[in-house]
C-alpha positions in Angstrom: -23.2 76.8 -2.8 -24.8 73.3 -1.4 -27.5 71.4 -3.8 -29.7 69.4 -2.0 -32.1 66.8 -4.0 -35.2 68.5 -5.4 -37.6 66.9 -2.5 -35.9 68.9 0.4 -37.8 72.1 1.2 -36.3 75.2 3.7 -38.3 75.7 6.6 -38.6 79.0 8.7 -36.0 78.2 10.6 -32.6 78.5 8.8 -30.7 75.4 8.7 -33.7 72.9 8.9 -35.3 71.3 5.5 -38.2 69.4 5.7 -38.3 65.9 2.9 -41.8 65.8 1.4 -40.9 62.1 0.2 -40.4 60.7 3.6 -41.8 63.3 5.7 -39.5 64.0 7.8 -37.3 67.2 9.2 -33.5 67.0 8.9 -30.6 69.3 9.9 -27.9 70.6 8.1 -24.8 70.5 9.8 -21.5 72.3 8.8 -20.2 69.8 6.2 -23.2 69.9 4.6 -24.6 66.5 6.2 -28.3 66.1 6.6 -29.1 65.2 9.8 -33.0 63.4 10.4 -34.4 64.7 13.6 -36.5 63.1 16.3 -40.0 64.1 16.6 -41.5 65.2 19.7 -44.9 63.8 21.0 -47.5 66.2 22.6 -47.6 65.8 26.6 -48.8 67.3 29.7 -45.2 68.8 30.3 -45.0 70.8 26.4 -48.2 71.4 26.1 -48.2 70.8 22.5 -51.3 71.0 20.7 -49.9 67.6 18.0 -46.2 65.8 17.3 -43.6 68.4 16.6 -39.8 68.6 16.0 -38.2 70.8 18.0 -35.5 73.2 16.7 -33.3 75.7 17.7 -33.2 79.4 16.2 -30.3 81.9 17.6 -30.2 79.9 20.7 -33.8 79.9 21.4 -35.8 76.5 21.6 -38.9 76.6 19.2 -41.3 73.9 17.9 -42.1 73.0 14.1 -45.6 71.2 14.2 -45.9 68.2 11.5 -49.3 69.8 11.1 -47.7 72.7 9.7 -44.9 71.2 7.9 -46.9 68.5 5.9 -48.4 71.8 4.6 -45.0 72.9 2.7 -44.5 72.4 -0.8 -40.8 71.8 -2.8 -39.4 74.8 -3.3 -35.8 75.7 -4.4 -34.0 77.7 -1.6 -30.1 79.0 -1.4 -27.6 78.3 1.3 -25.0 81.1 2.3 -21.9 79.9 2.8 -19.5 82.4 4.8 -15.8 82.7 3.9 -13.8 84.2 6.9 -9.9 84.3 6.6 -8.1 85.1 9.7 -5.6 87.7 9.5 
């Protein structure tokens, strides 16, 4: 099981967590590093309606709105680690 410190909050996304301290969206990556991720500013190209970050789910490209996420409050949330053994 990974513990992360008490201001890190899932998102709807699995493997992003979103500090309400420095508000700002980080990754998790396999060793259990936080990652902090670039945000992405509203254009003519992505049509996005404010800043966002965007993420991938299951391969798919999708945008997390700081609008949105500013909105989330500290939660705890559990981590499923998978154990394969080859063989």
């Amino acid at each position: 099981m990974v513990t992360l410190p008490p201001e890190y909050t899932a998102t709807k996304y699995f493997g992003y967590f979103w500090n309400t301290k420095e508000q700002r969206l980080y990754s998790i990556k396999i060793g259990g590093i936080l990652r902090p991720m670039k945000m992405t500013k509203p254009n003519r190209w992505n049509e996005l309606p404010g800043p966002a970050y965007r993420v991938s789910d299951k391969g798919w490209k999708r945008y997390l709105l700081l609008s949105d996420l500013k909105k989330l409050t500290t939660q705890d949330s559990i981590i499923p680690v998978e154990i394969r053994i080859n063989g």
